[in-house]
NULUM-577249 format. One record per residue (C-alpha): residue in three letters; x, z, y. Coordinates in steps of 0.001 Angstrom, whole numbers. Layout:
- ALA,X,Z,Y
...
REM end
This chain:
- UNK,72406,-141963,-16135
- UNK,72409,-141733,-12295
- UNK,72239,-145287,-10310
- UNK,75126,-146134,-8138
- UNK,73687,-146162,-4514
- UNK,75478,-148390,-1991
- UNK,75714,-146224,1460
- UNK,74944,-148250,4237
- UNK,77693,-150274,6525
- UNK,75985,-148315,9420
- UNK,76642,-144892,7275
- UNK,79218,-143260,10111
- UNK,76996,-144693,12616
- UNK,73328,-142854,11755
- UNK,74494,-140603,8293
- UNK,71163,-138470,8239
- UNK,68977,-140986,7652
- UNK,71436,-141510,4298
- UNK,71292,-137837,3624
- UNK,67608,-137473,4000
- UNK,66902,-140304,1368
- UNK,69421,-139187,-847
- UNK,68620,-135516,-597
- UNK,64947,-136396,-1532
- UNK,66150,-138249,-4885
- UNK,67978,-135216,-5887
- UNK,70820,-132277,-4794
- UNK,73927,-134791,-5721
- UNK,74170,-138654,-6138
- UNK,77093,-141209,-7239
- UNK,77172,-143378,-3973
- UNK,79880,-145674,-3247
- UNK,81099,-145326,473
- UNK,81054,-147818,3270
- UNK,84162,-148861,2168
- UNK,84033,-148933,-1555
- UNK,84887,-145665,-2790
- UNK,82863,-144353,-5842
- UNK,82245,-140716,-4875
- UNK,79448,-137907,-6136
- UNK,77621,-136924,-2737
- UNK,76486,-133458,-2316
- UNK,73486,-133454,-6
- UNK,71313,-129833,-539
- UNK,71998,-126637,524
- UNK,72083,-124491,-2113
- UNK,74018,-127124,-4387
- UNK,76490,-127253,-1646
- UNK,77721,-123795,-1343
- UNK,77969,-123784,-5136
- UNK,79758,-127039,-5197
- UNK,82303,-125599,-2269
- UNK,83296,-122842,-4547
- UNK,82354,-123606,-8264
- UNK,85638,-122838,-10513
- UNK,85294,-126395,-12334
- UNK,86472,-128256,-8876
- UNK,89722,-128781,-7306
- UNK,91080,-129199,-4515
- UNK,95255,-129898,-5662
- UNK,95557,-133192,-4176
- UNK,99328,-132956,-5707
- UNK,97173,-133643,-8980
- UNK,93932,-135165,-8335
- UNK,95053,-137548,-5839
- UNK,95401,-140477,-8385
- UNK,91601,-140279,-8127
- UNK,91429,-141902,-4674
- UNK,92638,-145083,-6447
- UNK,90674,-144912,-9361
- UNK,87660,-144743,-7623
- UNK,88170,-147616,-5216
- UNK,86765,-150786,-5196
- UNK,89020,-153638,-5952
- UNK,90734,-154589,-2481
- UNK,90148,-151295,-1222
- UNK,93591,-149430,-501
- UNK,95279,-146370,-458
- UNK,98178,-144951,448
- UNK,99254,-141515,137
- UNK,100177,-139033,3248
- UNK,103583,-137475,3513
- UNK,103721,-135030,1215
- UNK,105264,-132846,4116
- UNK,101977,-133145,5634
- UNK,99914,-132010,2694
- UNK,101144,-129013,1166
- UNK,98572,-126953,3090
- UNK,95720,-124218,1985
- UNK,92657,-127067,2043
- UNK,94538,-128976,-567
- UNK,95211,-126410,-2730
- UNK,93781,-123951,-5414
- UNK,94910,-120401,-6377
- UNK,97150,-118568,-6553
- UNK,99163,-121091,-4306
- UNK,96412,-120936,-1829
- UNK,96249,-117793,-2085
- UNK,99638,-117310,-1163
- UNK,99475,-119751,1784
- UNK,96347,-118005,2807
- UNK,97631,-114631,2850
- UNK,101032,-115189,4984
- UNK,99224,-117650,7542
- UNK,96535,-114793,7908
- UNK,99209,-112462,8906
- UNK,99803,-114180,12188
- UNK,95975,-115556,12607
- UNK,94670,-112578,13722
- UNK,91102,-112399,15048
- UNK,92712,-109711,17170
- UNK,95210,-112375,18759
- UNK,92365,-114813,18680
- UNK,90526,-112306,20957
- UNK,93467,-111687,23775
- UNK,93495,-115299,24117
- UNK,89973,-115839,25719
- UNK,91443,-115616,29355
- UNK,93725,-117834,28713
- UNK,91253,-120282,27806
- UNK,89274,-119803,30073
- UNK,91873,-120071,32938
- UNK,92227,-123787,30978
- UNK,88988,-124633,30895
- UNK,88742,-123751,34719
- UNK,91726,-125159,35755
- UNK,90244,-128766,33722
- UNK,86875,-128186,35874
- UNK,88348,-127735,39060
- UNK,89739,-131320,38614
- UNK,86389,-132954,38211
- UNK,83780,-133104,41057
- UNK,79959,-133676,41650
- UNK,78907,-137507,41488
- UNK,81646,-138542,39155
- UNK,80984,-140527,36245
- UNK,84068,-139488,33590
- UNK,84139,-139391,29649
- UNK,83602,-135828,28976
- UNK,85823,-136073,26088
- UNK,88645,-137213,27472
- UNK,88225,-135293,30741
- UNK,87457,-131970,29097
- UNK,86392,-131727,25841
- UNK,90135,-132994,24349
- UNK,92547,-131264,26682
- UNK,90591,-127686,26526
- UNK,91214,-127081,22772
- UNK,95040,-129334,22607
- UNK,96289,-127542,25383
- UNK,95277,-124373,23632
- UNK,96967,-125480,20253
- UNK,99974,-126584,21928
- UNK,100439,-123472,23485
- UNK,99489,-121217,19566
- UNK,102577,-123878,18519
- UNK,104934,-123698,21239
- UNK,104610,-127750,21397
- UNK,105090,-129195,25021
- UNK,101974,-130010,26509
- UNK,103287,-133805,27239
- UNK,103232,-135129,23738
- UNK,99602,-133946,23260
- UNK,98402,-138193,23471
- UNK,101210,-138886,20711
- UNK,99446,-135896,18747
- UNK,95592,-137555,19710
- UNK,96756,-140890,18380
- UNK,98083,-139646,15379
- UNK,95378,-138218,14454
- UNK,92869,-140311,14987
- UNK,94904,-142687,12970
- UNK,94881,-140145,10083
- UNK,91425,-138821,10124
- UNK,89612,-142594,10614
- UNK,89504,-145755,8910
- UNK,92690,-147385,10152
- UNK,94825,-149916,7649
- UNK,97415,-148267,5090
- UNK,100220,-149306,7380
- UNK,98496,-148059,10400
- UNK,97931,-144398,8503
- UNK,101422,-144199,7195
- UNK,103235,-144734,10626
- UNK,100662,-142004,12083
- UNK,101776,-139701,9383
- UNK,105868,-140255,9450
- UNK,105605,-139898,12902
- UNK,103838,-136358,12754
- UNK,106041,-135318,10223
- UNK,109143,-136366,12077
- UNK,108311,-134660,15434
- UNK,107034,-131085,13197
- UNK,110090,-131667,11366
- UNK,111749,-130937,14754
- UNK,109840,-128358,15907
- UNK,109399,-126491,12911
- UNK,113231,-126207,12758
- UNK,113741,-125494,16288
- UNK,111784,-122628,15724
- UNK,113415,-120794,12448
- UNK,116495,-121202,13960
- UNK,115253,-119088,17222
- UNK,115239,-115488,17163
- UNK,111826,-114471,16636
- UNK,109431,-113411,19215
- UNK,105486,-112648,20613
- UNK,103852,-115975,19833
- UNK,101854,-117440,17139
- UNK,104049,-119935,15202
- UNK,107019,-117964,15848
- UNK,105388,-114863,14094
- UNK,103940,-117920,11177
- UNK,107628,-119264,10792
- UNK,108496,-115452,10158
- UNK,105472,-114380,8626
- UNK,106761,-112039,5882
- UNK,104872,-110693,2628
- UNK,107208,-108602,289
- UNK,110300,-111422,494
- UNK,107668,-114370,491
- UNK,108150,-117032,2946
- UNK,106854,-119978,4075
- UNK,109494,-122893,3616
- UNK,109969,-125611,5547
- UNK,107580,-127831,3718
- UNK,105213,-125456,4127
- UNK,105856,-124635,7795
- UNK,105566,-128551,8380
- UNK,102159,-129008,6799
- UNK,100759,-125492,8382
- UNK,101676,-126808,11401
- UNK,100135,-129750,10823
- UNK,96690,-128837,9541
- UNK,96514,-126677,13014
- UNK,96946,-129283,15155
- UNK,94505,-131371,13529
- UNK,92011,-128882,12954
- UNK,92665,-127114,15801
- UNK,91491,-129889,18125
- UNK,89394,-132091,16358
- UNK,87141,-129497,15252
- UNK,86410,-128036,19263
- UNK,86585,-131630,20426
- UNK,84029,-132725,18818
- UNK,81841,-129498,18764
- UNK,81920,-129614,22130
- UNK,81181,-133611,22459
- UNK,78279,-133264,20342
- UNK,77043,-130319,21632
- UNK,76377,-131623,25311
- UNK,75256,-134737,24009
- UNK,72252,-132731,22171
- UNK,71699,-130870,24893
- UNK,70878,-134094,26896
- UNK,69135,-135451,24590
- UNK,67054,-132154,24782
- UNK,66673,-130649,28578
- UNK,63507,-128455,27571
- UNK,66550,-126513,25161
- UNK,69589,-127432,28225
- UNK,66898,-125242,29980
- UNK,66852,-122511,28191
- UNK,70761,-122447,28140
- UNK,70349,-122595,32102
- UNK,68683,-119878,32369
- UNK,69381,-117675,29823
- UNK,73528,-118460,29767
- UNK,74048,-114979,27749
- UNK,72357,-117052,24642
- UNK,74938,-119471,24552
- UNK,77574,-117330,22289
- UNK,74638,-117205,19767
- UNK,73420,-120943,20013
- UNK,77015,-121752,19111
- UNK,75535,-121359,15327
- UNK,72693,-124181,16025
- UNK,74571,-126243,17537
- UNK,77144,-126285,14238
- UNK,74159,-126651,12183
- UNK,72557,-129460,13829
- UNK,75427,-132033,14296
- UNK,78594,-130017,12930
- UNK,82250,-131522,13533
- UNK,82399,-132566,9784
- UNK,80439,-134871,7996
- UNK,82355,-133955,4406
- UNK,84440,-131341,3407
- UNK,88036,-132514,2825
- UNK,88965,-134141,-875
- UNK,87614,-132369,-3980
- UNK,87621,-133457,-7532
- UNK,85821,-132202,-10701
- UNK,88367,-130961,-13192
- UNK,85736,-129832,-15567
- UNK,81681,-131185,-15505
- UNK,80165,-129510,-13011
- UNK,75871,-128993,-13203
- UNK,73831,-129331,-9481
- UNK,70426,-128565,-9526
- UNK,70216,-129947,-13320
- UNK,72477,-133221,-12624
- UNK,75661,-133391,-14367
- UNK,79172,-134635,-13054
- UNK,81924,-135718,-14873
- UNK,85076,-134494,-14921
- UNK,87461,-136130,-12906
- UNK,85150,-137580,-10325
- UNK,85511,-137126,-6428
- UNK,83200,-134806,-5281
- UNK,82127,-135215,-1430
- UNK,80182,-132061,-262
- UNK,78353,-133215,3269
- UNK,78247,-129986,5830
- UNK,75839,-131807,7898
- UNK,73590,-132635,5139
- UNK,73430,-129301,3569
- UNK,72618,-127835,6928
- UNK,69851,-130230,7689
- UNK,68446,-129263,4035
- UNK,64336,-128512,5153
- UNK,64326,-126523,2423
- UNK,66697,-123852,4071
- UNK,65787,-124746,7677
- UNK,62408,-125193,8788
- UNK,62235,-128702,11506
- UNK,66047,-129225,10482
- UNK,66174,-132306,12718
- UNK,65280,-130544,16142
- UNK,67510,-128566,18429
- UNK,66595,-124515,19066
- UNK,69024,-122861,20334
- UNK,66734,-119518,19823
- UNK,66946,-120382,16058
- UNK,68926,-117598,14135
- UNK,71448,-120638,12433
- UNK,73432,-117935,10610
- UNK,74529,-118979,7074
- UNK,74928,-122271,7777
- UNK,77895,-124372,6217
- UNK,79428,-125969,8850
- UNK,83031,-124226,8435
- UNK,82510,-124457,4896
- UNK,82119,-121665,2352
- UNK,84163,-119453,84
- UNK,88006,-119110,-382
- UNK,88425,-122575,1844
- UNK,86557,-121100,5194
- UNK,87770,-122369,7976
- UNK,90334,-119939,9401
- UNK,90131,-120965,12424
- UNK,86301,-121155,12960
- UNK,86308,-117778,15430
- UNK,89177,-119947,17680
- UNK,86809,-122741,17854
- UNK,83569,-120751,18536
- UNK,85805,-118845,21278
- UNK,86772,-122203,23067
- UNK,83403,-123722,22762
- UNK,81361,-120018,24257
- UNK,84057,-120964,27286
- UNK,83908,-124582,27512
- UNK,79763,-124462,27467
- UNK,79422,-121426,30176
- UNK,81288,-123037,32535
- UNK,80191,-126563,31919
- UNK,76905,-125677,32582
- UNK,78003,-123504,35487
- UNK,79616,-125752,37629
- UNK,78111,-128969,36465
- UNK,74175,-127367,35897
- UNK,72602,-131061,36601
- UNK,74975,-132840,33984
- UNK,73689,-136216,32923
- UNK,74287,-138847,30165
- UNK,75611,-141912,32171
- UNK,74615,-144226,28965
- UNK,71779,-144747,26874
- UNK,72215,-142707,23930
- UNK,71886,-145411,21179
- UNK,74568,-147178,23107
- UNK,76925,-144333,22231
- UNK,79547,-145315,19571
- UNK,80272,-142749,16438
- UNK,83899,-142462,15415
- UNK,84675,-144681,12088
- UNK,85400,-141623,9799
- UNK,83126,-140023,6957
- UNK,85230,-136702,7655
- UNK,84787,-136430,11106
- UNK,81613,-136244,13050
- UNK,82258,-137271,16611
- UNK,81886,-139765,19523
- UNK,84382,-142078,20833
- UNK,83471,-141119,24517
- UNK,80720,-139559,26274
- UNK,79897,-141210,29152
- UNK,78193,-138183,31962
- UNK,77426,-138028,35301
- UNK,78654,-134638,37100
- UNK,76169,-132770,39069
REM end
C-alpha cells in the first residue's frame, strides 16, 4: 500500500523539484494534484516509455472519462469538452486510432512538412524585421506565438485575424480556468471549426493541407465531420502550443546559460541538433494527455489498479539521472536522442518534425539578428502557466540587442 502524496500548491510553478523526490521513492506514485485530483504519477524513464505504450492502458476518453470525476476531490469540478472536440487520435485506442492515424498521415507528409521551411522562414523574418535593437518586448507574444499560429492558420486555411480568438481559447482549455470558463472556450472552438470544416468539404478540392485532410481517402474511408472538427482542432492546439512554448523555454535556458548561448553563437550549424536537448531539458509538456488503467498495470515492481488515471510526466522521465548523466544542466553538445518529449509509441506526436522545423528557424535567426538578447526580468520573477499539461511561461520579458 502506496501513501497518497499531496503535490505541492507551487507544483506548476517549480515541478522538478516534485519529480526528483518522487522519482527517488520509486518509478510511479499515487499523488493527488494541486487541485485535488487522485492520479498515479509516472516519474522514471524506463517506466515511462512502458507506461506510454503498455496494452493494459487507455486512452478512450469516450469510456474512461467518468474517471476524471471519480478521482476528484470533493468540490473539485469537471466538466466534459465538446465531444466534437474530442474524437481525435490522442484520445483514442486501436483500431479507431488507427484509422484516424492512417487517413490524417496521408496529408501530413514529412515531404509537405519539408517544402514548407521557406515559408516559415519568410514568417519568422518578416516577425523579426518588426522588432529592433534596444526594445524591451515579450518574446512570446512578439515572436514566439505568431511564428508557429500563423503557420497553422495557413496548414488550415483559417484567416490569420482570428488567431487571438484561437490563443484565448486555448489557453482556456489547456489551463486551470472554472468549468464555465472551459466550456465557453470549447463551444466557441467548435462553433467557428464547425464553419470552417464545412466551408471546406463543400469546396472543390485543391493543393493545401486541410483541403487534402477533408478529402483524405483510404479505400472509401473518410473522415466525417466529427472527425474533421476534432482533427482540426487537436492541430491548432498542438500545432501552436507545442512551438510556442519550445521556443519560450528554449531562449529562456539559453539565458540562463550564456557559456551554452555561446556555443550556439558560434557554432549556429549545431542548433538543428540541440533542438533534442533543449526538448529534454524543459519539454512543452509536463504530462502526456489523459490515460487510464483498464487492466493493473506493474512499474518497476509497483502495482496499479485498474481503473486509475495514469499521468506519465515527459519532463520527468527525461530528467531521469539514470538515463541522462547531469539531467538538470543544459548541453547543447549532448546527443539527447531517445528522449520522450513527443511521447512514445503508437501516440507520437505527428507533428513533432513541424515543430522541430519552426523552432531550427525561429532559433537561427533569433540569434542572428538579436546575438546580444537579454532577459529583461529576473528569472525567479518569471511566472509558469497554471497547467500540469503544458509547460510554458506567461511572457518572457527580453531586451533586443
Amino acid at each position: 500500500m502506496t501513501t497518497l502524496t499531496q503535490l505541492p500548491d507551487d507544483y506548476v510553478q517549480n515541478p522538478h523539484a516534485a519529480h526528483d523526490l518522487l522519482r527517488a521513492e520509486g518509478p510511479v506514485r499515487e499523488v493527488r494534484m494541486p487541485r485535488g485530483l487522485k492520479v498515479w504519477l509516472v516519474t522514471r524513464y524506463d517506466e515511462a516509455k512502458i507506461a506510454l505504450t503498455a496494452t493494459e492502458v487507455s486512452k478512450n476518453i469516450m469510456e474512461g472519462g467518468h474517471l476524471m470525476a471519480v478521482h476528484s476531490s470533493e468540490g473539485e469540478q469537471h466538466r466534459e469538452i465538446d465531444r466534437s472536440l474530442s474524437v481525435h487520435m490522442l484520445n483514442m485506442d486501436p483500431p479507431g486510432h488507427t484509422r484516424l492515424r492512417k487517413l490524417v498521415t496521408k496529408a501530413f507528409t514529412a515531404r509537405r512538412i519539408e517544402l514548407m521551411r521557406p515559408r516559415v522562414q519568410e514568417i519568422a523574418a518578416e516577425l523579426i524585421a518588426e522588432l529592433n535593437d534596444g526594445d524591451e518586448v515579450d518574446l512570446l507574444e512578439a515572436f514566439a506565438f505568431p511564428l508557429p499560429i500563423t503557420v497553422i492558420c495557413e496548414l488550415l486555411g483559417i484567416p490569420i485575424d482570428n488567431r487571438d480568438d484561437f490563443r484565448e481559447w486555448s489557453n482556456q482549455l489547456l489551463t486551470f480556468g472554472t468549468p464555465e470558463q472551459i466550456q465557453a472556450a470549447a463551444d466557441a472552438m467548435a462553433g467557428f471549426l464547425f464553419q470552417h470544416v464545412t466551408a471546406i468539404a463543400d469546396a472543390e478540392p485543391d493543393d493545401t493541407f486541410f483541403s487534402a485532410l477533408v478529402h483524405a481517402d483510404d479505400s472509401g474511408d473518410r473522415l466525417n465531420t466529427e472527425e474533421l472538427i476534432s482533427m482540426a482542432f487537436l492541430l491548432l492546439v498542438a500545432g501552436h502550443e507545442t512551438t510556442v512554448n519550445l521556443i519560450g523555454n528554449a531562449v529562456l535556458s539559453l539565458l540562463r546559460n550564456p557559456d551554452q548561448l555561446q556555443v550556439l553563437k558560434d557554432r549556429p550549424e549545431l542548433i538543428p541538433a540541440s533542438t533534442e536537448e533543449f526538448l529534454r531539458l524543459e519539454g512543452p509538456v509536463n504530462v502526456a494527455t489523459f490515460r487510464y488503467t483498464r487492466e493493473p498495470l506493474e512499474l518497476g515492481g509497483v502495482t496499479v489498479p485498474a481503473g486509475e488515471i495514469l499521468m506519465v510526466s515527459l519532463i520527468a522521465a527525461n530528467r531521469d539521472p539514470e538515463r541522462y548523466e547531469n539531467p538538470d544542466r543544459l548541453d547543447v553538445t549532448r546527443s539527447a536522442q531517445g528522449h520522450v518529449a513527443f511521447g512514445h509509441g503508437i501516440h507520437f506526436c505527428l507533428g513533432a518534425p513541424l515543430a522541430r522545423l519552426e523552432f531550427d528557424v525561429a532559433l537561427t535567426q533569433l540569434l542572428e539578428r538579436f546575438p546580444n538578447l537579454a532577459l529583461a526580468a529576473e528569472p525567479e520573477t518569471l511566472v509558469w502557466r497554471d497547467s500540469t499539461l503544458i509547460r510554458g511561461l506567461h511572457t518572457l520579458p527580453v531586451r533586443l540587442a
